[in-house]
C-alpha positions as CSV (number, residue, x, y, z in Angstrom):
1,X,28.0,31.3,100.0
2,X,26.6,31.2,103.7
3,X,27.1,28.3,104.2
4,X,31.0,28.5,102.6
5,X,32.0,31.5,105.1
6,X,30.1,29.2,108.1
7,X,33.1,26.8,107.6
8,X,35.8,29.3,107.2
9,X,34.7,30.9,110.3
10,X,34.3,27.0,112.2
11,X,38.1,27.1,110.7
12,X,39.1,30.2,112.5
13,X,37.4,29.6,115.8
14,X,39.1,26.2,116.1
15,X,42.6,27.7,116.3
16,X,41.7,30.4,118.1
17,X,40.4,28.2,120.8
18,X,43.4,26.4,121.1
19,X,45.5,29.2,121.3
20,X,47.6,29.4,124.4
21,X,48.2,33.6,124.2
22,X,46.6,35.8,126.5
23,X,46.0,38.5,123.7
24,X,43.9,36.0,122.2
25,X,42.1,35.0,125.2
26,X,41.4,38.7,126.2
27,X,40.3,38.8,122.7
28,X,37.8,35.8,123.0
29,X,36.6,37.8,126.1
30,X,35.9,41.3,125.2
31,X,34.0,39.9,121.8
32,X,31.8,37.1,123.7
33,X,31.6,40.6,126.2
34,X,30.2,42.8,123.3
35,X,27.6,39.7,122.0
36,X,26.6,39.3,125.4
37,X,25.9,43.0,125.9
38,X,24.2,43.2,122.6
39,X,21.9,39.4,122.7
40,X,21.8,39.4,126.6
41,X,23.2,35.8,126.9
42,X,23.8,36.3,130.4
43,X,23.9,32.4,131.0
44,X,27.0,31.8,128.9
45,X,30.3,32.6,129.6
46,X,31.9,35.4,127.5
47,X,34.1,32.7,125.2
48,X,31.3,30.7,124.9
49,X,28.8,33.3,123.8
50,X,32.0,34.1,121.2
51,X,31.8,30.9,119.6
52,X,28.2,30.0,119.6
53,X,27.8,33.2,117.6
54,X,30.0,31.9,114.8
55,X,28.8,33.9,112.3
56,X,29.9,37.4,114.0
57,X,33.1,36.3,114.5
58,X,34.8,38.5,112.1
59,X,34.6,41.3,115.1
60,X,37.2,39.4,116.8
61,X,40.0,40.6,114.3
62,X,39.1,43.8,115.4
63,X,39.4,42.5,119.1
64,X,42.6,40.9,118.6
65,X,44.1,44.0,117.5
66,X,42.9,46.3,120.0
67,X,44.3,44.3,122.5
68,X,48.0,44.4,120.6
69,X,47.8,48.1,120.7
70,X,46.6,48.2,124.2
71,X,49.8,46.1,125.1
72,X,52.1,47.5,122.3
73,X,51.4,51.2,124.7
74,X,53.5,49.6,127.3
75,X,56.7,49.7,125.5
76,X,57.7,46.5,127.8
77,X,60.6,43.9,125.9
78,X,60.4,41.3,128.4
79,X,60.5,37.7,127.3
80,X,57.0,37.0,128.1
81,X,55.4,39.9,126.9
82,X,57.5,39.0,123.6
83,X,56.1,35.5,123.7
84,X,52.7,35.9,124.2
85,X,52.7,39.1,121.6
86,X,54.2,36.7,119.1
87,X,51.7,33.4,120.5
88,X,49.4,36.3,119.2
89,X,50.3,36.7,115.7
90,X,51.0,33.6,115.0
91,X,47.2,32.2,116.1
92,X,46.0,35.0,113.0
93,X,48.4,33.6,111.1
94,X,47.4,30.0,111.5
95,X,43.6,30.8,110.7
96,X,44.7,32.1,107.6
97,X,46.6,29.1,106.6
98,X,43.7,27.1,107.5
99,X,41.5,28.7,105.3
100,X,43.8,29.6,102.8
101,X,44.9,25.9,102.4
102,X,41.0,24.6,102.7
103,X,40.8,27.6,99.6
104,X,43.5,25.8,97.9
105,X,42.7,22.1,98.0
106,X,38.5,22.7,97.8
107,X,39.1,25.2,94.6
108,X,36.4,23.9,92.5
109,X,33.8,23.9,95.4
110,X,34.7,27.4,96.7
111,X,34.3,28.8,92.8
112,X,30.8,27.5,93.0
113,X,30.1,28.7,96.3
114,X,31.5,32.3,95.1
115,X,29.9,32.0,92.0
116,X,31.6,35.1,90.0
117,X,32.6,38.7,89.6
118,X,30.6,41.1,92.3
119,X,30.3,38.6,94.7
120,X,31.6,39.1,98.2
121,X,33.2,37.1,100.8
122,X,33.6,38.0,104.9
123,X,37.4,38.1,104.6
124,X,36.9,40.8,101.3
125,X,37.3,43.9,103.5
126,X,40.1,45.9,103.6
127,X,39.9,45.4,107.1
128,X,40.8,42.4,107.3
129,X,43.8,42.6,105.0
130,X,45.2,45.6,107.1
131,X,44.6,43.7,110.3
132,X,47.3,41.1,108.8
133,X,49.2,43.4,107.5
134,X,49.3,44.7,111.1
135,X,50.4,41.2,112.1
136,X,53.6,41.5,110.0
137,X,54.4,44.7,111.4
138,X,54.2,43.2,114.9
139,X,56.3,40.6,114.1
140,X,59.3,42.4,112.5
141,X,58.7,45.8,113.9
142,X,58.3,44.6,117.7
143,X,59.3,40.9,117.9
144,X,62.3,40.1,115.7
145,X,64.8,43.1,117.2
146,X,64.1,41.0,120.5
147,X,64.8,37.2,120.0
148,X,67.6,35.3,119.4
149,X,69.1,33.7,115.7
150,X,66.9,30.9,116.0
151,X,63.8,32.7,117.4
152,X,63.9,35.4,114.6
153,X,64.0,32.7,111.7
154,X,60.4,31.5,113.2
155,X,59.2,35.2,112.9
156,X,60.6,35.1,109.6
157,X,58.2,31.9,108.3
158,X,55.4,33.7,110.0
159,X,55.9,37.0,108.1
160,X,56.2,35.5,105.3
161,X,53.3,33.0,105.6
162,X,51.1,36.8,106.7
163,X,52.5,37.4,103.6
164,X,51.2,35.3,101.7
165,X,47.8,35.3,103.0
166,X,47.3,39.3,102.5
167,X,48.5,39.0,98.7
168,X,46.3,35.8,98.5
169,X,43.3,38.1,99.5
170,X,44.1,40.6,97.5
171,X,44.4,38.0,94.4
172,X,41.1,36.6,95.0
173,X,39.3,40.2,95.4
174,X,40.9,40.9,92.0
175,X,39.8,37.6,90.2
176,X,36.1,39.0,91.4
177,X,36.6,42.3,90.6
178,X,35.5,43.9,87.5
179,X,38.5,45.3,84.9
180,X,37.3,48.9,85.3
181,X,37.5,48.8,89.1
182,X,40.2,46.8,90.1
183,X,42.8,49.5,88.8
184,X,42.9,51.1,92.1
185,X,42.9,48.2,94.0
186,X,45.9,46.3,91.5
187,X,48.2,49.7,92.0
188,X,47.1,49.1,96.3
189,X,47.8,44.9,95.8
190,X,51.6,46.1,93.9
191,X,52.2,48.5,96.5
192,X,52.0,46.1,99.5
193,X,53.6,43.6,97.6
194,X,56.4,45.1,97.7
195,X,56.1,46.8,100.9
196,X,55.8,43.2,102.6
197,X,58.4,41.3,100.5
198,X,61.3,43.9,100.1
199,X,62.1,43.5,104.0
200,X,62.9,39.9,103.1
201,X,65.5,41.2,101.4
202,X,67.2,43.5,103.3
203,X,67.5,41.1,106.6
204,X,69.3,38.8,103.5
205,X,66.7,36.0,103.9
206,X,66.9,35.0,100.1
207,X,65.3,31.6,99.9
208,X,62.2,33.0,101.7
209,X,62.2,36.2,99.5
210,X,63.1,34.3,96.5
211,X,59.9,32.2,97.1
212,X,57.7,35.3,97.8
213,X,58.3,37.5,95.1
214,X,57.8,34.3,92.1
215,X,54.7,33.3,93.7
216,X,53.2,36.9,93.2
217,X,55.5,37.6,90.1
218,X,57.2,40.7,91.5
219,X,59.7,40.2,88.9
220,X,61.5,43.5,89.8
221,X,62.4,42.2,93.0
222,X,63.3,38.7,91.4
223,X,66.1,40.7,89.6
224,X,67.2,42.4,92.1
225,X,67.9,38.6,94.1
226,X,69.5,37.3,91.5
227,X,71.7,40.0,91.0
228,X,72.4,40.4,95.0
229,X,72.6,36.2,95.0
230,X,75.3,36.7,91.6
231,X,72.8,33.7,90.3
232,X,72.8,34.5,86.6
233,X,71.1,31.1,86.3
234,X,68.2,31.4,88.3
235,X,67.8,34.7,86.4
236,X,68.0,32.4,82.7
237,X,65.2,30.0,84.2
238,X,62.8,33.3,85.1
239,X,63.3,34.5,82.2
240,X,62.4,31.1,80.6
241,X,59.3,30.6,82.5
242,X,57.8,33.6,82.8
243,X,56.7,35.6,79.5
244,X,58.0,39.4,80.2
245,X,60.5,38.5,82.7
246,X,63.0,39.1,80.4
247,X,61.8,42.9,79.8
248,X,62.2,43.7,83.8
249,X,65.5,42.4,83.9
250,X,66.6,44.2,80.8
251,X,64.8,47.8,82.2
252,X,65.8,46.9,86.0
253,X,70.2,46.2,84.4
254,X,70.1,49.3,82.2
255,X,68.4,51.7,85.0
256,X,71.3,50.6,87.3
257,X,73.7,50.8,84.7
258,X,74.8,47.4,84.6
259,X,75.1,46.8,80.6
260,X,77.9,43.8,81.1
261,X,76.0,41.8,83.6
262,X,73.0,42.2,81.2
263,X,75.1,41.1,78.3
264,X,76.9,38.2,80.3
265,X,73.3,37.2,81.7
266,X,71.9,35.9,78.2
267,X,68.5,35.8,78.6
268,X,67.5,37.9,75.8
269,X,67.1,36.3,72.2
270,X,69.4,37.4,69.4
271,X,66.8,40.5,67.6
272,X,66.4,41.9,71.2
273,X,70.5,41.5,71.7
274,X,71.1,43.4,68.4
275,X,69.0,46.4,69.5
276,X,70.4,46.6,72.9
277,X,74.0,46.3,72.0
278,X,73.2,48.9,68.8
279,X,71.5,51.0,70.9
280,X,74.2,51.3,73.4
281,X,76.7,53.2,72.4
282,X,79.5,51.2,74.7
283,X,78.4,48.2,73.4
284,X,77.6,48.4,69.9
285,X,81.3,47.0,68.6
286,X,80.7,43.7,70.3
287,X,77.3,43.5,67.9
288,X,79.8,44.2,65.1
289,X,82.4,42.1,65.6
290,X,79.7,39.5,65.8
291,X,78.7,40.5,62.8
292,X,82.3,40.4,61.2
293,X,82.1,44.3,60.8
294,X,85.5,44.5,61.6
295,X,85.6,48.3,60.5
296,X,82.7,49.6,62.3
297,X,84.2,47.7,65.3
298,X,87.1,49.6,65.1
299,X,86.2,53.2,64.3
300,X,83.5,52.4,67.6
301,X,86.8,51.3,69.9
302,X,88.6,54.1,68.6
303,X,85.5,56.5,69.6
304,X,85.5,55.3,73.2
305,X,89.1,54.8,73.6
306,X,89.9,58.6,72.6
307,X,86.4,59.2,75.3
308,X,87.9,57.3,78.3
309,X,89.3,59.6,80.6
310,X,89.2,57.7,83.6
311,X,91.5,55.1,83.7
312,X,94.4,54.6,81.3
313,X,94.7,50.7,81.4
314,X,90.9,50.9,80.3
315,X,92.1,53.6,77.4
316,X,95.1,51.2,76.5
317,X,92.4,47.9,76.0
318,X,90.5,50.5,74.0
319,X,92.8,51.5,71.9
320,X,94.3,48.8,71.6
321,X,91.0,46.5,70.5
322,X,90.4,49.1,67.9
323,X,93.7,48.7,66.1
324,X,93.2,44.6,66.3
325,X,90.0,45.4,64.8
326,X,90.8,48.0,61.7
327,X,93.9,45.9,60.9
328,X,90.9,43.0,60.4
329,X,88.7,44.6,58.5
330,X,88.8,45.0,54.2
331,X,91.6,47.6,53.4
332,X,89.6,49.4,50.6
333,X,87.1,50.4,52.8
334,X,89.3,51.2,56.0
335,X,90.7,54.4,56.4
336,X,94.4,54.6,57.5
337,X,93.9,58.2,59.3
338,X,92.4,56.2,63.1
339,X,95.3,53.7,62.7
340,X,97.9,56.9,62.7
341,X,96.1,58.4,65.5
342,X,95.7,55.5,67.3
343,X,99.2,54.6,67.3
344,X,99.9,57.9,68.2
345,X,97.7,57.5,72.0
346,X,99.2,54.4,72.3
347,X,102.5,55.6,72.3
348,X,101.6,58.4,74.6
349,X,99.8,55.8,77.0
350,X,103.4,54.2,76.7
351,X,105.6,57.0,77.9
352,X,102.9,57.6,80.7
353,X,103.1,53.8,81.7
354,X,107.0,54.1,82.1
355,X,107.4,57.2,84.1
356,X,109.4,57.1,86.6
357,X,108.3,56.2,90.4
358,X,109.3,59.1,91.8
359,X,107.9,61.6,89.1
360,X,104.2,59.3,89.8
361,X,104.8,59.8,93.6
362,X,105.3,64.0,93.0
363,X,102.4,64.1,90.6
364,X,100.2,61.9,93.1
365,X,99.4,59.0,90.6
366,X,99.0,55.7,91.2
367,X,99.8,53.0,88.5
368,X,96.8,51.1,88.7
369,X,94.6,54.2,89.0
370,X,95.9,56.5,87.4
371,X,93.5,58.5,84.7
372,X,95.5,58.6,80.8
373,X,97.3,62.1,81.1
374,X,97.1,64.5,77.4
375,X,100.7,64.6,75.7
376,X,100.8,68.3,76.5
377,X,100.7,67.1,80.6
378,X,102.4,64.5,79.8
379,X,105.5,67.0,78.1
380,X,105.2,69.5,81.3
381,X,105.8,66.2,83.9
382,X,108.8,65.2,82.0
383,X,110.0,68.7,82.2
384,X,108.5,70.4,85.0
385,X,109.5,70.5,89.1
386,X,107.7,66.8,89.1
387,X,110.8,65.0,88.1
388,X,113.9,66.5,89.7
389,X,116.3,63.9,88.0
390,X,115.4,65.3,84.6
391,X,118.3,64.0,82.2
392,X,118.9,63.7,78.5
393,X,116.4,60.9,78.0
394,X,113.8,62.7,79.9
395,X,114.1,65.4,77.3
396,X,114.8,62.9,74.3
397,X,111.3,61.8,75.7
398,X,109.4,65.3,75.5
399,X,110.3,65.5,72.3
400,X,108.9,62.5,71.1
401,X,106.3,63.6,72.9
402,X,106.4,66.8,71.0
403,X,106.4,64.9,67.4
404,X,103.2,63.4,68.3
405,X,101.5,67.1,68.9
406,X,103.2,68.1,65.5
407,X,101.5,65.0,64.2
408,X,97.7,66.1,65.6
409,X,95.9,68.1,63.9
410,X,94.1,69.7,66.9
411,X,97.0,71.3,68.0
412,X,97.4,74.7,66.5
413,X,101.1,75.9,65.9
414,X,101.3,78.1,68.4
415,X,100.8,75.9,70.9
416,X,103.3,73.8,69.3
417,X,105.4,76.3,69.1
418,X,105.1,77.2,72.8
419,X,105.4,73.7,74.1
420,X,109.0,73.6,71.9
421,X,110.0,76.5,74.0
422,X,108.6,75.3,77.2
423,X,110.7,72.4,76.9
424,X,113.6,74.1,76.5
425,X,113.5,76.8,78.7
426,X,112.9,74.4,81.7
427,X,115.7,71.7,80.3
428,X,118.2,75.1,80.2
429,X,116.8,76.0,84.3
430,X,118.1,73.0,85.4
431,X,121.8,73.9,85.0
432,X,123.3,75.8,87.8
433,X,125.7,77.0,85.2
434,X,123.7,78.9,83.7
435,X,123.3,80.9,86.8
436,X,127.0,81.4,86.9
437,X,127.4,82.1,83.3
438,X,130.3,85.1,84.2
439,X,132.6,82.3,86.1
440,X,132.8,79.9,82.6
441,X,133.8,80.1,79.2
442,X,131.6,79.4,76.0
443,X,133.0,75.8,75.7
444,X,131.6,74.4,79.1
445,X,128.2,74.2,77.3
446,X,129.5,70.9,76.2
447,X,129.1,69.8,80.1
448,X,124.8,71.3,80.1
449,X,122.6,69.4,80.2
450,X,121.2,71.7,77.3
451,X,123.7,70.5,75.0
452,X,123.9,66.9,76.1
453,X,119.8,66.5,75.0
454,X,120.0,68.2,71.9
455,X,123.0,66.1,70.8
456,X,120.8,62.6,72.3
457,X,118.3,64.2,70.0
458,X,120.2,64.8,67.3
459,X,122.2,61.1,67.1
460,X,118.5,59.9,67.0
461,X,117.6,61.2,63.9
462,X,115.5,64.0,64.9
463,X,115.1,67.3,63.1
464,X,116.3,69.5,65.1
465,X,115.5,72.6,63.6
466,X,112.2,71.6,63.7
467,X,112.4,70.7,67.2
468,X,114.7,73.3,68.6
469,X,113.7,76.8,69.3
470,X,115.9,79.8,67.3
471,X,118.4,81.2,70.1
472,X,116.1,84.3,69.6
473,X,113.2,83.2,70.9
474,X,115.1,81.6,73.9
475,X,117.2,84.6,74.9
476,X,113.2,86.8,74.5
477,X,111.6,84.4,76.9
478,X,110.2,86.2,80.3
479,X,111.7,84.0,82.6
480,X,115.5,85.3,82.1
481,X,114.2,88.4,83.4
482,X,113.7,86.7,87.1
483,X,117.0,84.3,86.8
484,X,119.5,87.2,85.9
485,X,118.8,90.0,87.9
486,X,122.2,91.8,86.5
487,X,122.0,92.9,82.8
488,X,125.5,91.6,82.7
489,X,124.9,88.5,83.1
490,X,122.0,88.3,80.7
491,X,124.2,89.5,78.1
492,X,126.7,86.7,79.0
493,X,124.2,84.3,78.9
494,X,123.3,85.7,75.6
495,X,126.5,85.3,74.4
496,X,127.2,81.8,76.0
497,X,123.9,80.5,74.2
498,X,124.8,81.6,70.7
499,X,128.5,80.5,70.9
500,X,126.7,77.0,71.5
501,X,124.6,77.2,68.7
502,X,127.2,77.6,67.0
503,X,129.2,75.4,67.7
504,X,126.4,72.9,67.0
505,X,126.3,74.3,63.7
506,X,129.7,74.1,62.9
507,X,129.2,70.3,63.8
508,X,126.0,69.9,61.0
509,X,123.7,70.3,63.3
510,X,120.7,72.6,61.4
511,X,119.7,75.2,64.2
512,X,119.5,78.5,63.8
């Protein structure tokens, strides 16, 4: 074992004394200064009595940063203060490649020379792993914000190759360490792992972050590359190599609430698919239409189409998905009730998608945006202040509108019966005539715009006693109190109204 950290420390003290930074060099100094102090070796120069005491070399880590900080107080960012501070770093860094590569390619004889769990090594100090990790800090805390493109790529490989010393410690404490103590150390080892790595990341150096994080298996971060990189492939390979890989990927998608990539990604095997996409209720009918379980699909389609409330071309798809699907699926066991309703949204979604622009432009929506609108909105846009060119087909529309509400179940009378009257209370404000109704006989109702819809509604086939108020519940409405402020010219209107309806009846038109 002696003799093993001998050689690392030979290792160390030939790059150090080749290094061309003043740090170091002050370093070299101050330590041969302290040995010379404490063995009176007063014949030797201070750098000599440094390296002829190889065996306490470890103090000069401590050196090396004590001089940092002493020059770090300066707050100076002038290029050779920046050079020497990073001539600095990088001579730690290259002792640590030394010995990690002699580590590396002298494995079986550095086993022996350990020899097992509980035994030590001069570079097993936390120490010395915070020394390095004070390195890194140096170099992208201090140096990289003050070089150029090409001068902050070579702090980059020297971060990274800190980087991989520290974790490389930490791996080789662990190996030593015995199950019920290395906990605490493990959780230590996973947080720096990421503390060290994740900046890789965020200054978009991928190749070297990539590299990182699957050499210490921070698989969490590997997803998070792939995903940033949009390399789905990379992700199948991981997932192919590394047992549990797969798991991360699943937990880190589904946290971030990024179910399709997941799905598109593949890189789970067909049980684990089947749970996922059951499990999720957005999800589950693709698992069913794999499955040829047509029905379930569609009754699950139909569940989130009738849900979606956000965007109406994503309710149309829907909706529209689950009708393929039911029409698919075995007709004894398929219920025709969701293939009524269904076509009933649709054709909501359809009077919605052919408003026109300028009642989208007064009800601030925007096609491609626009969230799916209930038929009861839908009824008060076609009728309401939003569309000032209301005309027969407008109101033709509301009605249809108005069969589908008689059609849902959901919808109380009442409010059926108030939307009726809505409808044609506003359709009867939009005649000027009516607010003349002392300068015109009872026959210019044929020139309203009242009369005009319920004859369009009529020649259509509708019902119109079904689908136009009694004259009663017109004439009782509030709003006539506001309109007609004379009680003369309510009773004209009164009168003007009825002769209409009966004039419809007289031409076999049921209203009452």
């Amino acid at each position: 074992g002696k003799t093993l950290q001998h050689l690392e420390k030979c290792l160390a003290a030939r790059v150090l004394c080749k290094s061309d930074s003043d740090i170091i060099k002050q370093a070299i100094n101050r330590t041969g200064v302290a040995l010379q102090n404490q063995n009176n070796e007063n014949n030797l120069s201070a750098a000599d009595v440094t390296f002829s005491n190889i065996n306490s070399l470890g103090l000069i880590f401590k050196n090396i940063v004590n001089v940092q900080n002493s020059v770090l107080t300066k707050k100076t960012t002038n290029d050779d203060f920046i050079q020497d501070l990073f001539l600095s770093v990088e001579a730690v860094q290259q002792i640590f490649i030394s010995i990690m590569t002699w580590r590396e390619e002298s494995k079986l004889l550095y086993d022996k020379a350990i020899g097992g769990k509980g035994n030590d090594t001069w570079l097993d100090g936390d120490d010395i792993r915070t020394a390095l990790v004070g390195q890194y800090d140096i170099a992208m805390e201090t140096v990289l914000p003050n070089v150029d493109e090409e001068g902050k790529y070579e702090v980059f490989l020297v971060a990274a190759s800190l980087t991989d010393s520290v974790l490389k410690l930490y791996l080789d404490v662990l190996a030593r360490t015995s199950v019920s103590e290395c906990a605490v150390l493990r959780t230590e080892y996973e947080r720096r792992r990421a503390t060290l790595i994740e900046p890789f990341l965020a200054h978009k150096v991928y190749p070297l972050a990539f590299t990182l994080a699957e050499t210490f298996h921070h698989f969490t971060l590997l997803v998070r590359l792939c995903d940033r990189c949009n390399d789905m492939a990379k992700l199948r390979a991981l997932s192919v190599r590394y047992p549990g890989f797969a798991d991360v990927a699943y937990k880190w998608f589904m946290e971030e609430g990024k179910e399709a990539k997941l799905l598109t990604a593949n890189i789970m095997d067909h049980g684990k698919l089947s749970d996922f996409l059951m499990s999720n209720e957005k999800l589950q009918w693709i698992h069913q239409l794999g499955n040829k379980n047509y029905g379930d699909a569609g009754n699950t389609l139909f569940k989130l189409g009738k849900a979606e409330d956000e965007l109406l071309s994503r309710k149309k798809t829907l909706l529209s998905m689950a009708k393929l699907a039911l029409l698919a699926a075995d007709t004894e066991t398929c219920e025709p009730e969701p293939l009524q309703v269904i076509n009933r949204e649709l054709e909501t979604i359809t009077y919605q998608e052919r408003m026109k622009p300028e009642m989208l432009d007064n009800a601030g929506l925007v096609v491609d945006r626009m969230a799916p609108l209930s038929t009861t909105q839908l009824i008060h846009l076609y009728t309401g202040d939003d569309n000032p060119g209301l005309d027969d087909l407008d109101v033709k529309k509301a009605l249809d509108l108005l069969q589908n509400v008689a059609e849902d179940d959901t919808i109380s009378d009442e409010e059926f019966e108030r939307l009726r009257l809505d409808i044609w209370v506003s359709v009867i404000r939009r005649d000027s005539w009516w607010g003349h109704c002392t300068h015109y006989s009872p026959d210019q109702i044929h020139d309203t715009l009242f009369y005009r819809a319920v004859i369009l509604a009529y020649n259509s086939g509708m019902l119109i006693s079904h689908f136009l108020p009694r004259a009663k519940e017109i004439l009782d409405h509030e709003t006539w109190r506001e309109v007609f402020k004379d009680e003369k010219h309510v009773q004209q209107f009164e009168y003007i109204l009825r002769s209409g309806y009966e004039q419809m009846r007289e031409m076999g038109i049921d209203c009452q």
